[in-house]
N, C-alpha and C positions, 0 to 999 in steps of 0.2 A: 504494500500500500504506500503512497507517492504522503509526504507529508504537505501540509499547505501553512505558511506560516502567514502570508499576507490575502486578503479577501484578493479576489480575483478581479484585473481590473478591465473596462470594458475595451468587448472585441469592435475593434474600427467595422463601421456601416458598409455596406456595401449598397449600389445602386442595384436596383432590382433590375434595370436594361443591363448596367455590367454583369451583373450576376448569371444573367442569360446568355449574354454573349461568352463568359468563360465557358459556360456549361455548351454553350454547340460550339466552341474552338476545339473542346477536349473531344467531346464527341467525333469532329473530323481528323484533328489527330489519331483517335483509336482507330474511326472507318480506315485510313490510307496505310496502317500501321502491317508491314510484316518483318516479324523478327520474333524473341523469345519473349513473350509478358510478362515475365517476371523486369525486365527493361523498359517495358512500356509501363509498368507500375510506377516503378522506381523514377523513372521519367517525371511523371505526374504528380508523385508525392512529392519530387523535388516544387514543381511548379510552386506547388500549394504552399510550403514551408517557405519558398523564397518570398512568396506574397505578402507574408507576414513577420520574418525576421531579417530579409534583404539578402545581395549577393555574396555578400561577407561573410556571414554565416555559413552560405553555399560551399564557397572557397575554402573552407575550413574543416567540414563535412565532407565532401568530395575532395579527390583529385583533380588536377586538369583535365586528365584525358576523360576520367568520368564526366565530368560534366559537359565535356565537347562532344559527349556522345548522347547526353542527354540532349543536349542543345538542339542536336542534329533530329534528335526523335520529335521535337516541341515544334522546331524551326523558328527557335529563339537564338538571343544571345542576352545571358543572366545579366552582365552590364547593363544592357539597353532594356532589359525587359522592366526589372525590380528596383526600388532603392537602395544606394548603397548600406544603408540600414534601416530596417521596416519595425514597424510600432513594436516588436516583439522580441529586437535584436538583442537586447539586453537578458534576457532570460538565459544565454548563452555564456555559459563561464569559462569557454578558453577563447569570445571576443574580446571579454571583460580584461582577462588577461593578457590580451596581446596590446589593447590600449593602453593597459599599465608600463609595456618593457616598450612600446612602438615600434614603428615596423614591419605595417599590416604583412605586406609582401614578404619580408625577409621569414618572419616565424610560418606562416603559410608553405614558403619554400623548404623550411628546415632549419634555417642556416640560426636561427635560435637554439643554442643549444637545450636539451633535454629536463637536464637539470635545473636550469634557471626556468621554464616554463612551469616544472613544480613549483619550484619556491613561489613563486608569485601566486602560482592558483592556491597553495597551502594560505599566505595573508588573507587572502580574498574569502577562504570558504571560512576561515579562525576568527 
């Protein structure tokens, strides 16, 4: 069981014409879609997570190449699609921690070493 320490705060609105229109984009995405579903899944759940925590997150979560394959199943690009952080991005605690050391790129790429990306998320969660 997940604990909940702050009330939950409200989910950003959606237009009910956007909300339509994601729902037949997805739709024609799955119509055109062949390959394994478990990829077209994964594709989608990305969509939906990017909508609401932005590309950053994405970046963080995925690899490159993962997400250039998602892109390719969407016929997005996460950059131009999402904000670079969506109402929800903070819920993320190795964003939280990469803001702390900076360097969105470099800790994404690796080049943050290991052990300093503990230490930071240890102050953050203590």
């Amino acid at each position: 069981m997940s604990k909940t320490t702050k009330p939950p705060r409200p989910i950003p609105l959606v237009d009910v014409n956007d909300a339509h229109a994601l729902v037949m984009r997805l739709d024609e995405i799955t119509a055109r879609f062949h390959g394994q579903i478990d990829e077209l899944e994964s594709a989608v759940g990305m969509y939906m997570i990017g909508r609401l925590m932005g590309w950053k997150v994405l970046f963080i979560v995925h690899n490159k190449r993962t997400i250039r394959k998602y892109e390719e199943i969407l016929g997005i690009n996460v950059r131009e699609e999402f904000q670079e952080e969506g109402p929800f991005a903070d819920k993320s605690v190795a964003l939280n921690v990469i803001k702390k050391l900076g360097g969105f790129w470099k800790a994404v790429s690796g080049e943050h070493k290991d052990e300093e990306l503990k230490e930071k998320r240890r102050e953050l969660v203590l």
